[in-house]
PQR file of N, CA, C, O and H, with PARSE charges and radii, in Angstrom:
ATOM      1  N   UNK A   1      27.248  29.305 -27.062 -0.4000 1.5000
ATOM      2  CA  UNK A   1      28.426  29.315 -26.216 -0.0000 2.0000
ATOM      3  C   UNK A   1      28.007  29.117 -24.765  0.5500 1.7000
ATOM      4  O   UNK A   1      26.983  29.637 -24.321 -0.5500 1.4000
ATOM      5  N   UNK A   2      29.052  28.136 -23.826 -0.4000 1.5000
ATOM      6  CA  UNK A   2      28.591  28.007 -22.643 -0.0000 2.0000
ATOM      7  C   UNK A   2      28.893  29.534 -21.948  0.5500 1.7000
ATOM      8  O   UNK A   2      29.873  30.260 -22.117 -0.5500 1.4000
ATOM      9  H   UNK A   2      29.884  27.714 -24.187  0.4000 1.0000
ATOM     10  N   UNK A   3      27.953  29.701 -21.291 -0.4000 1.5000
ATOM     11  CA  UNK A   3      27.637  30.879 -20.028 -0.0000 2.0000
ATOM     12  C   UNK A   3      28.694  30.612 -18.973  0.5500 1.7000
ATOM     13  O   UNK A   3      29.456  31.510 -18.617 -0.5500 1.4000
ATOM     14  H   UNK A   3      27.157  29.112 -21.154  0.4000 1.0000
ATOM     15  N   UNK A   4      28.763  29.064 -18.338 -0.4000 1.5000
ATOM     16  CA  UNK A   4      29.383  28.652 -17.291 -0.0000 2.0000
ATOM     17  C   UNK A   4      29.835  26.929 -17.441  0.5500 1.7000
ATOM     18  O   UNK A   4      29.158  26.026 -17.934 -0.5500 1.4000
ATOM     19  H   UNK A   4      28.144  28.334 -18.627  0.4000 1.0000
ATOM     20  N   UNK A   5      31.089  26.858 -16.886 -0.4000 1.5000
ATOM     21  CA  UNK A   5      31.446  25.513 -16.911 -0.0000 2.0000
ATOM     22  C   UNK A   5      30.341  24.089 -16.809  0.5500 1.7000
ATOM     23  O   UNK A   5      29.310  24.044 -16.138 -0.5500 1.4000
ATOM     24  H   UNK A   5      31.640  27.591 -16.486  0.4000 1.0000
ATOM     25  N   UNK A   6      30.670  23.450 -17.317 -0.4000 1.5000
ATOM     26  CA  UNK A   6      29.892  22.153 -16.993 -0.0000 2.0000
ATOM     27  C   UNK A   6      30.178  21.906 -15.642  0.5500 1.7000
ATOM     28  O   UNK A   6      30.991  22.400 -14.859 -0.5500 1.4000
ATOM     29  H   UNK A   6      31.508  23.486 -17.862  0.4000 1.0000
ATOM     30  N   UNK A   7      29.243  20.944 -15.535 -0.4000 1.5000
ATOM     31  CA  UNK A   7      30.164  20.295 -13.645 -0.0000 2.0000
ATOM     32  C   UNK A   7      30.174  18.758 -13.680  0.5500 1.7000
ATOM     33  O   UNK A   7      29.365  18.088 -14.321 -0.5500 1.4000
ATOM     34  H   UNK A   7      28.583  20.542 -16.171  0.4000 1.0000
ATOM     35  N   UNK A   8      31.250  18.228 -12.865 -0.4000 1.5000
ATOM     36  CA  UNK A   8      31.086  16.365 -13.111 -0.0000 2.0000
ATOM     37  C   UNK A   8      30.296  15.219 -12.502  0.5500 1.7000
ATOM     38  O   UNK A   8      29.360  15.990 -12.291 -0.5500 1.4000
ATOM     39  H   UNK A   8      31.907  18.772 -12.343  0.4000 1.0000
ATOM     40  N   UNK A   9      30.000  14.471 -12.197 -0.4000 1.5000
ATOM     41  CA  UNK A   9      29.192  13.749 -10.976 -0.0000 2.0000
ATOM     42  C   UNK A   9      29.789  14.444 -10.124  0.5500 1.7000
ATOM     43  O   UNK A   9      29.133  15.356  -9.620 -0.5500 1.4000
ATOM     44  H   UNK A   9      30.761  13.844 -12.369  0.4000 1.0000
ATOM     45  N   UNK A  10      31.207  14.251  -9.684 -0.4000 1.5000
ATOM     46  CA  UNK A  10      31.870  14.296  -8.524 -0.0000 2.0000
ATOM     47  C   UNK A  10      32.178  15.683  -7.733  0.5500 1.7000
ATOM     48  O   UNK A  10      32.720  15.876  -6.645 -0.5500 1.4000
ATOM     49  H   UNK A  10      31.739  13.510 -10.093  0.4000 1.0000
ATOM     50  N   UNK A  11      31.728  16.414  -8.518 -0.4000 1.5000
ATOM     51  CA  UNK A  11      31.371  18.126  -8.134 -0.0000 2.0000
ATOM     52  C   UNK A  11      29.975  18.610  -7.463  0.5500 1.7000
ATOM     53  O   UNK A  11      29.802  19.452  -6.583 -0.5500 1.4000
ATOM     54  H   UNK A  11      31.288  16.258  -9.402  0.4000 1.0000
ATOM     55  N   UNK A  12      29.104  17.870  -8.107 -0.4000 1.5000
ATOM     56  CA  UNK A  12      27.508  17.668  -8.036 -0.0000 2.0000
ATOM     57  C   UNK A  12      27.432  16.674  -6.591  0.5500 1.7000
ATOM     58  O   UNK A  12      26.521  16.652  -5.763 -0.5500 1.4000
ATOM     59  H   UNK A  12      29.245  17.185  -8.823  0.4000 1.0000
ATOM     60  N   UNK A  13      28.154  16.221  -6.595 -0.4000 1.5000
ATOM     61  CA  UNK A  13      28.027  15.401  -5.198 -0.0000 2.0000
ATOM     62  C   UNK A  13      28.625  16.093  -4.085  0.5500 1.7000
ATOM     63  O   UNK A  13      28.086  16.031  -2.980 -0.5500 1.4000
ATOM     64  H   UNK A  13      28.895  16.239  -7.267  0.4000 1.0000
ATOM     65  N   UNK A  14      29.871  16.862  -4.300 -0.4000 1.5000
ATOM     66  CA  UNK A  14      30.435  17.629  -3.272 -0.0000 2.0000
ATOM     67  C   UNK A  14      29.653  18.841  -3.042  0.5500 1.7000
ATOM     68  O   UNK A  14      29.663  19.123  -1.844 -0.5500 1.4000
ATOM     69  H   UNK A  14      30.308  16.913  -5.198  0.4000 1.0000
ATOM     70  N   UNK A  15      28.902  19.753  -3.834 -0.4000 1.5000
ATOM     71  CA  UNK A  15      27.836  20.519  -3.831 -0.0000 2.0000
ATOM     72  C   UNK A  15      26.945  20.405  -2.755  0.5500 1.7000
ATOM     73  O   UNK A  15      26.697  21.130  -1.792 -0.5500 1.4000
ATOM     74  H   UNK A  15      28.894  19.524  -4.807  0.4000 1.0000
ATOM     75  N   UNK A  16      26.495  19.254  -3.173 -0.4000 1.5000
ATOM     76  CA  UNK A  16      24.793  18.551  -2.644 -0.0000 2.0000
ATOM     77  C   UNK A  16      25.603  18.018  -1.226  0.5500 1.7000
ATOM     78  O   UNK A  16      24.962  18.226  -0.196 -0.5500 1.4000
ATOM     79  H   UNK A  16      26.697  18.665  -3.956  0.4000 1.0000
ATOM     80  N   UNK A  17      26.287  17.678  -1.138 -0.4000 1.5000
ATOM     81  CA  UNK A  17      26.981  17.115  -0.050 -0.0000 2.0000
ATOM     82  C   UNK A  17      26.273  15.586   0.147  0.5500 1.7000
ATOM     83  O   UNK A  17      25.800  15.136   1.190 -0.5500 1.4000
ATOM     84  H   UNK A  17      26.808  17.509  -1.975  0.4000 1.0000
ATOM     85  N   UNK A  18      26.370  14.725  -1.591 -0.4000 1.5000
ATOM     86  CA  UNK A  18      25.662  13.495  -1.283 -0.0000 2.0000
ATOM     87  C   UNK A  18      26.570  12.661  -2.242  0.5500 1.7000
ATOM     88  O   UNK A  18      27.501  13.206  -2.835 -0.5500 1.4000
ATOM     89  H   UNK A  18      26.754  15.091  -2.438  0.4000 1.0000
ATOM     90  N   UNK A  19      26.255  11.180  -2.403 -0.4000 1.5000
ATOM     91  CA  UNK A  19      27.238  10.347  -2.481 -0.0000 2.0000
ATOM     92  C   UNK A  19      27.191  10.390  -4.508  0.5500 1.7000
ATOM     93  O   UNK A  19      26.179  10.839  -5.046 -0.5500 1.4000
ATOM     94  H   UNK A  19      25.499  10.738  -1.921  0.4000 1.0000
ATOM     95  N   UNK A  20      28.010  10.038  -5.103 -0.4000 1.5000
ATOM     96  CA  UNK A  20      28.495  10.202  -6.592 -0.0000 2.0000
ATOM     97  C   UNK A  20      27.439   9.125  -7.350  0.5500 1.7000
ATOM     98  O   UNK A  20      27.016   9.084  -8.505 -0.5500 1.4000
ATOM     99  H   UNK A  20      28.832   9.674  -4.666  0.4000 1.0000
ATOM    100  N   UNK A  21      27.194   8.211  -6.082 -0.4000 1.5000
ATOM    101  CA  UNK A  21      26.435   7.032  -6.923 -0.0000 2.0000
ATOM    102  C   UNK A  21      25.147   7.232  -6.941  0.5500 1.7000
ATOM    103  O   UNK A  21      24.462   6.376  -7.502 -0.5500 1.4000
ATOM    104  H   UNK A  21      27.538   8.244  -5.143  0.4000 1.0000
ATOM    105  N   UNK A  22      24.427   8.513  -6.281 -0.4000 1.5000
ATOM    106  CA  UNK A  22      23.365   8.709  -6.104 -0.0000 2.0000
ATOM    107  C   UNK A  22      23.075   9.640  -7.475  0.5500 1.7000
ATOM    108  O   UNK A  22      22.083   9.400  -8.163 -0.5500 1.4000
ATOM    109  H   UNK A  22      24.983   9.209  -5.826  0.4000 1.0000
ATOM    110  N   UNK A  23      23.975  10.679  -7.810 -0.4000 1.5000
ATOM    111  CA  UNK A  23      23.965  11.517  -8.508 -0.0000 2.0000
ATOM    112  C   UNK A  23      23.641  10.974 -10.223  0.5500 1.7000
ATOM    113  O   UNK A  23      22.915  11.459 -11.091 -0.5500 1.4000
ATOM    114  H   UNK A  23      24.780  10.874  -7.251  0.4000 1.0000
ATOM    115  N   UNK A  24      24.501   9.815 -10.218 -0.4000 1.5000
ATOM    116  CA  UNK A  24      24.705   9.008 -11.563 -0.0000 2.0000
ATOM    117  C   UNK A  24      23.351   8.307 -11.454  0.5500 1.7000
ATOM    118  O   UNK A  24      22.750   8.479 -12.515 -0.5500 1.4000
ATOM    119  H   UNK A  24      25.091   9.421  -9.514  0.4000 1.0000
ATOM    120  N   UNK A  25      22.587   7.536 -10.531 -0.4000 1.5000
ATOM    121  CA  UNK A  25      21.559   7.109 -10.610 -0.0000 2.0000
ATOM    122  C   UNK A  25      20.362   8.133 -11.150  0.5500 1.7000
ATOM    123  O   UNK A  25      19.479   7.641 -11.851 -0.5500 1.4000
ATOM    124  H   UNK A  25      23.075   7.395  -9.670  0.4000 1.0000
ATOM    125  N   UNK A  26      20.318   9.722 -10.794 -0.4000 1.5000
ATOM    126  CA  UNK A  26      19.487  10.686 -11.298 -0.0000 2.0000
ATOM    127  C   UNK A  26      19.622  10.357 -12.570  0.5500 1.7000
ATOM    128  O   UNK A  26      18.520  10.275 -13.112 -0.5500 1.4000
ATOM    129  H   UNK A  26      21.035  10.123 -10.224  0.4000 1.0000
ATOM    130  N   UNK A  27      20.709  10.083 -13.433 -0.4000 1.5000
ATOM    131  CA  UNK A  27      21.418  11.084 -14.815 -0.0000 2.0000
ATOM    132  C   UNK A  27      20.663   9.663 -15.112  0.5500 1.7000
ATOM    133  O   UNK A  27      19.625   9.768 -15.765 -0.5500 1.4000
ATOM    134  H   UNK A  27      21.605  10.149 -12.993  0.4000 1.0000
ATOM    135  N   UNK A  28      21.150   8.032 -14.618 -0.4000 1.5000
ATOM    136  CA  UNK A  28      20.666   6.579 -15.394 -0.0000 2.0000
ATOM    137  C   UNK A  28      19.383   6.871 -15.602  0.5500 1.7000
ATOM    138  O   UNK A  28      19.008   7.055 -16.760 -0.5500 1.4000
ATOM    139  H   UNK A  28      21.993   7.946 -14.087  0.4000 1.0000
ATOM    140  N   UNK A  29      18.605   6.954 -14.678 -0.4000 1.5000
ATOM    141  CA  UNK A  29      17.029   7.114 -14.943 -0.0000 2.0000
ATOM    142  C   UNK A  29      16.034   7.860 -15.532  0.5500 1.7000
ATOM    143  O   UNK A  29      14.860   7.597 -15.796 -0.5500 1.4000
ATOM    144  H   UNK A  29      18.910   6.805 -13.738  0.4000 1.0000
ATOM    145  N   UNK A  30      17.276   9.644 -15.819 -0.4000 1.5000
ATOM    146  CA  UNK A  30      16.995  10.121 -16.980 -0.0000 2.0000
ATOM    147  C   UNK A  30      16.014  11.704 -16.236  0.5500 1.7000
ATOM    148  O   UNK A  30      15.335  12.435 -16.956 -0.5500 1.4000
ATOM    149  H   UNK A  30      18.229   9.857 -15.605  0.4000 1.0000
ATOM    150  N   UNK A  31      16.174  11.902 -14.810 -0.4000 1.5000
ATOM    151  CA  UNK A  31      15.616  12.502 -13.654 -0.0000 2.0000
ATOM    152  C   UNK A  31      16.603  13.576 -14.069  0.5500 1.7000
ATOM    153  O   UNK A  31      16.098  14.596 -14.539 -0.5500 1.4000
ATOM    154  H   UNK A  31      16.726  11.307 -14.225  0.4000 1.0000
ATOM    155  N   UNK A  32      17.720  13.531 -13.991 -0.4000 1.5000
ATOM    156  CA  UNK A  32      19.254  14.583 -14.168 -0.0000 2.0000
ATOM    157  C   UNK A  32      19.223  14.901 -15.907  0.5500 1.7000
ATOM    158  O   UNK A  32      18.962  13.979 -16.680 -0.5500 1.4000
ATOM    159  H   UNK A  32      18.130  12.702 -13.610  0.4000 1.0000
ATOM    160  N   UNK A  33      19.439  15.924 -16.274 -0.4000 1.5000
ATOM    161  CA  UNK A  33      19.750  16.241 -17.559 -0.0000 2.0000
ATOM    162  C   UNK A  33      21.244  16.104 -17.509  0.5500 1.7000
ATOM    163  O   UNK A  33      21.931  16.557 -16.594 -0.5500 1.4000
ATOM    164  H   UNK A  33      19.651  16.673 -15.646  0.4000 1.0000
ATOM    165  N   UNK A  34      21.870  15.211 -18.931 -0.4000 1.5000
ATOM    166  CA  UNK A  34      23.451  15.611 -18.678 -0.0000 2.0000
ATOM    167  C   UNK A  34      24.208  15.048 -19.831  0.5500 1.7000
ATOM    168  O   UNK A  34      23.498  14.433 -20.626 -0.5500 1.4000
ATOM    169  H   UNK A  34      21.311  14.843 -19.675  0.4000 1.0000
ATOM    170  N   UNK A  35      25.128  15.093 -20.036 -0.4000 1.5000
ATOM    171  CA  UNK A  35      25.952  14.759 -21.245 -0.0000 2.0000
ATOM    172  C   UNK A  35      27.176  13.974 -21.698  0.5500 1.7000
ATOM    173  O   UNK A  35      27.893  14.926 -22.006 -0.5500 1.4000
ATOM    174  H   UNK A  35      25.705  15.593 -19.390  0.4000 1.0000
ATOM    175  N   UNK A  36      27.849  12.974 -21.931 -0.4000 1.5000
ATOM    176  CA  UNK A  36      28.366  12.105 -21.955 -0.0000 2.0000
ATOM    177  C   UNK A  36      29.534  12.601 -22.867  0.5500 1.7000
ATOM    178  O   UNK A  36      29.555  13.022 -24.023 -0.5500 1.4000
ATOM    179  H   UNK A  36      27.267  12.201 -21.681  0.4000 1.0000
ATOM    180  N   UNK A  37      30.628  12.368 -21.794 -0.4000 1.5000
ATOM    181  CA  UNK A  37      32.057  13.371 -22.527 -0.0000 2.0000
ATOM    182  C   UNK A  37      33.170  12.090 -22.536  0.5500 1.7000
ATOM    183  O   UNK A  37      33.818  12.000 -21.494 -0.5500 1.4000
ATOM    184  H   UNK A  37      30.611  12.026 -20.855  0.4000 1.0000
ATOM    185  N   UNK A  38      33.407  11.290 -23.379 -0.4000 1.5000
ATOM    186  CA  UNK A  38      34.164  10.284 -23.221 -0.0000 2.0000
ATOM    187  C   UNK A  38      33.682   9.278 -21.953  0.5500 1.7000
ATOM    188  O   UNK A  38      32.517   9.225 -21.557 -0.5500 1.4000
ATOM    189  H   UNK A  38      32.880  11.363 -24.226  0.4000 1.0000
ATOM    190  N   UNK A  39      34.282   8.855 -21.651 -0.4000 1.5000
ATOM    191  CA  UNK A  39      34.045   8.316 -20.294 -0.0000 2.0000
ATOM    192  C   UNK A  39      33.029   8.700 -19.219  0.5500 1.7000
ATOM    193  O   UNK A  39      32.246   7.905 -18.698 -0.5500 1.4000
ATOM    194  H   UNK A  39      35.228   8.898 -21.973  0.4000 1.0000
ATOM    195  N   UNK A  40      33.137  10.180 -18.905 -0.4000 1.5000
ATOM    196  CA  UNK A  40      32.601  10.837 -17.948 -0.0000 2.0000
ATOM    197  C   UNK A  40      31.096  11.621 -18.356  0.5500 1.7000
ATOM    198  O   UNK A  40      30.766  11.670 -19.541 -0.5500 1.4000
ATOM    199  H   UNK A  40      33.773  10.825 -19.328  0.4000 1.0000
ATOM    200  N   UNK A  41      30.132  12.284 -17.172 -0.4000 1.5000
ATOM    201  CA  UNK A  41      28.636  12.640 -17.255 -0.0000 2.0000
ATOM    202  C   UNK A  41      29.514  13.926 -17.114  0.5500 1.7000
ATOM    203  O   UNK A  41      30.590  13.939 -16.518 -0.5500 1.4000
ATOM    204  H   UNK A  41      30.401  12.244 -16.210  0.4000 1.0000
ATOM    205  N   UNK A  42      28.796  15.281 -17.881 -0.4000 1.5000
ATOM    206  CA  UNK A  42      28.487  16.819 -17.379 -0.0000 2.0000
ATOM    207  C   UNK A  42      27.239  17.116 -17.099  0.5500 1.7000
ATOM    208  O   UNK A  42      26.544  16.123 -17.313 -0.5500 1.4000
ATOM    209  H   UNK A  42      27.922  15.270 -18.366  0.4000 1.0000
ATOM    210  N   UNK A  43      26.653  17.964 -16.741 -0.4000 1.5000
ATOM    211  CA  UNK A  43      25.850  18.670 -16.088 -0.0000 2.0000
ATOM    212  C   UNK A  43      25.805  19.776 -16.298  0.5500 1.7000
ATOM    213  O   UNK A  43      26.762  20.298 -15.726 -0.5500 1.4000
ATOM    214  H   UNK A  43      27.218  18.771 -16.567  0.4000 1.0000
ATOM    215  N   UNK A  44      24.947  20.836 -17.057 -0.4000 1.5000
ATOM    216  CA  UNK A  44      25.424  22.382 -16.854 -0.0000 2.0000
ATOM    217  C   UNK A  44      24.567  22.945 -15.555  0.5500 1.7000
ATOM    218  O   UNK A  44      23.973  22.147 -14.831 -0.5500 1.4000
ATOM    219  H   UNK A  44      24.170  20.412 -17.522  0.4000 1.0000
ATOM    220  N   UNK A  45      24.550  23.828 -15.401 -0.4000 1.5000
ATOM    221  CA  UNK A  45      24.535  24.588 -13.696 -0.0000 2.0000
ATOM    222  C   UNK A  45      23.278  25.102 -13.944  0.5500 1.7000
ATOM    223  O   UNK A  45      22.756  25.612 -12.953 -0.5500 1.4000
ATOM    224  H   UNK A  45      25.033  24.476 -15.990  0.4000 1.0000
ATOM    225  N   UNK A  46      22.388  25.135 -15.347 -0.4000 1.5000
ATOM    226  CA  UNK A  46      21.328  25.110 -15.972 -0.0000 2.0000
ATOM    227  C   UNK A  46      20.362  23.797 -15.332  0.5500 1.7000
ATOM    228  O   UNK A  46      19.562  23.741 -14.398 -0.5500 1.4000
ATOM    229  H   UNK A  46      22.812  24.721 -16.153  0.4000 1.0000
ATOM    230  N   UNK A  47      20.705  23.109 -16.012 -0.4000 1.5000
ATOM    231  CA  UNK A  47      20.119  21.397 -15.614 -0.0000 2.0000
ATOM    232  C   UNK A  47      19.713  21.602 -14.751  0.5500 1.7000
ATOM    233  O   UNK A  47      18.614  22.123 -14.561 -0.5500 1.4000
ATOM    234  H   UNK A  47      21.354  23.154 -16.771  0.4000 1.0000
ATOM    235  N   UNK A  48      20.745  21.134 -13.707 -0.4000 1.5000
ATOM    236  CA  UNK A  48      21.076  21.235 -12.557 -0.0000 2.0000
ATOM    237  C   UNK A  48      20.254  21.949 -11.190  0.5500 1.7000
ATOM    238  O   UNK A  48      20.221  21.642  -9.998 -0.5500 1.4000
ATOM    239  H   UNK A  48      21.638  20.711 -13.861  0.4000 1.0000
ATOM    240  N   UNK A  49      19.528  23.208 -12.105 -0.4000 1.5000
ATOM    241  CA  UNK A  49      19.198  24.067 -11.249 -0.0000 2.0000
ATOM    242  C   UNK A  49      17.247  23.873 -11.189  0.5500 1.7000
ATOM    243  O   UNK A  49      16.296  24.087 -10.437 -0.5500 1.4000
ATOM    244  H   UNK A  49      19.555  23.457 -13.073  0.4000 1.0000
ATOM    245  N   UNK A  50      17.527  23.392 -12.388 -0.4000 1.5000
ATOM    246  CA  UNK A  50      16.270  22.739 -13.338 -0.0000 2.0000
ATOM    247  C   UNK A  50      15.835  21.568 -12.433  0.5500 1.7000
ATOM    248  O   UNK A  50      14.772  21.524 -11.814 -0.5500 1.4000
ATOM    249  H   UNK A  50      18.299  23.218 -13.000  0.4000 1.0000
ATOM    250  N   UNK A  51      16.962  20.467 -12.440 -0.4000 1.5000
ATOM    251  CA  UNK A  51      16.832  19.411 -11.570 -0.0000 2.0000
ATOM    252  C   UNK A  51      15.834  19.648 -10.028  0.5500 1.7000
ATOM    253  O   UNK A  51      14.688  19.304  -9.737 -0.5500 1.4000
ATOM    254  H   UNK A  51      17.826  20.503 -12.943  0.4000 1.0000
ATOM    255  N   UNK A  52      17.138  20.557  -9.117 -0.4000 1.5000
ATOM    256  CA  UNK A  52      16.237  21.066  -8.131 -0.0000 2.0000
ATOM    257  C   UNK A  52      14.990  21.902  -7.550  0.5500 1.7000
ATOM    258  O   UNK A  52      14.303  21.913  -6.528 -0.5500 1.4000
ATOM    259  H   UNK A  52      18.068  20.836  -9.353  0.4000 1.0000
ATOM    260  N   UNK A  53      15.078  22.578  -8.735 -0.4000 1.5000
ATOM    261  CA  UNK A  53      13.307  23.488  -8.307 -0.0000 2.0000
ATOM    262  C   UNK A  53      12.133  22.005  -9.061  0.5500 1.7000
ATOM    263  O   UNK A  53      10.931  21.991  -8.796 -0.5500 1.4000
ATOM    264  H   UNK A  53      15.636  22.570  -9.565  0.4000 1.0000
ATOM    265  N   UNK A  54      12.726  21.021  -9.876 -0.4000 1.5000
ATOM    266  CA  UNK A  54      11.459  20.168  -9.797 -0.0000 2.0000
ATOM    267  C   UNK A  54      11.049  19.473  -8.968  0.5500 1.7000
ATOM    268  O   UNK A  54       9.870  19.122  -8.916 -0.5500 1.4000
ATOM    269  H   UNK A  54      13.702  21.032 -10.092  0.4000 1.0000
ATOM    270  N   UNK A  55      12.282  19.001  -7.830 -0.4000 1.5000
ATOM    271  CA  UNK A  55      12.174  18.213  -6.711 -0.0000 2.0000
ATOM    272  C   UNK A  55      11.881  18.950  -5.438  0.5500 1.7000
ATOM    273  O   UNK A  55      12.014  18.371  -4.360 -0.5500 1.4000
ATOM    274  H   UNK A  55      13.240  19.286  -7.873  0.4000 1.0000
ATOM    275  N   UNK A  56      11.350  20.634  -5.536 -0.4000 1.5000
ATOM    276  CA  UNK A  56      11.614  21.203  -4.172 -0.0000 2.0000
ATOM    277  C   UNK A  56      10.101  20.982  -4.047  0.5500 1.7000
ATOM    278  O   UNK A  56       9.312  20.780  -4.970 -0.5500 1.4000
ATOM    279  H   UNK A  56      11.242  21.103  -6.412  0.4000 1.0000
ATOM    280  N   UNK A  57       9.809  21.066  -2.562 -0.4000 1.5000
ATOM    281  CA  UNK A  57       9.134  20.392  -1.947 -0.0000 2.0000
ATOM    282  C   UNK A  57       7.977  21.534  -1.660  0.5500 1.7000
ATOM    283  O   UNK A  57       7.215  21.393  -0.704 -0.5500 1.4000
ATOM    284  H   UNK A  57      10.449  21.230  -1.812  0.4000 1.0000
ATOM    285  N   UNK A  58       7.873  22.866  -2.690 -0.4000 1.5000
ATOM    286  CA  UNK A  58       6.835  24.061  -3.150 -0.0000 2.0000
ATOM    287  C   UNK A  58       7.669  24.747  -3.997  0.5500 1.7000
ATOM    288  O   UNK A  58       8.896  24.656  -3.953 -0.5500 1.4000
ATOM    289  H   UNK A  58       8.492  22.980  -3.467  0.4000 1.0000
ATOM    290  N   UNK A  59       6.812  25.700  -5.068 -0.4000 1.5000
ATOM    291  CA  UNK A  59       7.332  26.160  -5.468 -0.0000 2.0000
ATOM    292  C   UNK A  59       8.514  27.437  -5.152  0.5500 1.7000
ATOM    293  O   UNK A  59       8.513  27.883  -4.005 -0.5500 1.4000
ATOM    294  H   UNK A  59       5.815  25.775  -5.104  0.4000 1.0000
ATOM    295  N   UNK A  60       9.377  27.941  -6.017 -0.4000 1.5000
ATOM    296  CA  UNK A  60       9.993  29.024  -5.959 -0.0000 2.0000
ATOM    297  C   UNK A  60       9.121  30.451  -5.456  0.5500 1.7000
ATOM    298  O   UNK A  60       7.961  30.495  -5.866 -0.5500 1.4000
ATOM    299  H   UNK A  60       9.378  27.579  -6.949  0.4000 1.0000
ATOM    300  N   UNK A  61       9.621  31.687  -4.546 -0.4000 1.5000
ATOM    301  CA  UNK A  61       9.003  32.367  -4.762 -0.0000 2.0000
ATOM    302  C   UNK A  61       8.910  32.822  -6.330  0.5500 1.7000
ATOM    303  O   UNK A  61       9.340  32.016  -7.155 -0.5500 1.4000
ATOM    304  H   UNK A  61      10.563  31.651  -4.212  0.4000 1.0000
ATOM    305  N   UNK A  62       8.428  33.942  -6.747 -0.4000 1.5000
ATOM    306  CA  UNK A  62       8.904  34.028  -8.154 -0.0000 2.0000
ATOM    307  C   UNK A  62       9.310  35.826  -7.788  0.5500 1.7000
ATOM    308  O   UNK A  62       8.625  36.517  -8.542 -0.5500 1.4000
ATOM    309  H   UNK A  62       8.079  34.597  -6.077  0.4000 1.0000
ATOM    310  N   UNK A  63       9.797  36.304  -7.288 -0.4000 1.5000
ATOM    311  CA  UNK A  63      10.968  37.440  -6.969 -0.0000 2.0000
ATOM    312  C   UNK A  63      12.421  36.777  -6.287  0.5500 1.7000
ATOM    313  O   UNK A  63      13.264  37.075  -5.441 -0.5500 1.4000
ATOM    314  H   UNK A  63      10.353  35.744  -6.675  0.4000 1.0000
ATOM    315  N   UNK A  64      12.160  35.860  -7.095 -0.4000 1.5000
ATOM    316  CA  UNK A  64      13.888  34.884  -6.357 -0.0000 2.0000
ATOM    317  C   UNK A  64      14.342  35.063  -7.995  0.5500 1.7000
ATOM    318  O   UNK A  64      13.656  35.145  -9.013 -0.5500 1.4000
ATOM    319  H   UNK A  64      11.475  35.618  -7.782  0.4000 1.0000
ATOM    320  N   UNK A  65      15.747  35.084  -7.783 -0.4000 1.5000
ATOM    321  CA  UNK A  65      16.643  35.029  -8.975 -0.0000 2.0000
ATOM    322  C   UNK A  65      17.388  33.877  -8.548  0.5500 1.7000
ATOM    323  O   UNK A  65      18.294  33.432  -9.253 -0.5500 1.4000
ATOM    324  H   UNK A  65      16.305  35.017  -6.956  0.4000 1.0000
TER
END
């Protein structure tokens, strides 16, 4: 069972405060984990979170939640 909503490109972009076509380019290249719901990409807040500690620029402390 989901924990927490999925999210859409267009949520993930208002988040990040970056453009929708950038976001979909992560998910094309396979960088973004995500899931294909008719028409549209999800994202869980999992992925997502996954996504950004691989791209941060050192690691996490590890007493961070």
């Amino acid at each position: 069972m989901l924990s927490k909503p999925m999210l859409t490109v267009h949520e993930i972009a208002n988040l990040l405060k970056m453009r929708e076509s950038t976001v979909r380019a992560w998910i094309r290249d396979g960088d973004l984990r995500a899931i294909k719901m008719g028409r549209d990409w999800r994202v869980s807040v999992k992925d997502l979170e996954a996504f950004m500690d691989d791209h941060a620029n050192r690691p996490a402390d590890d007493n961070e939640d």
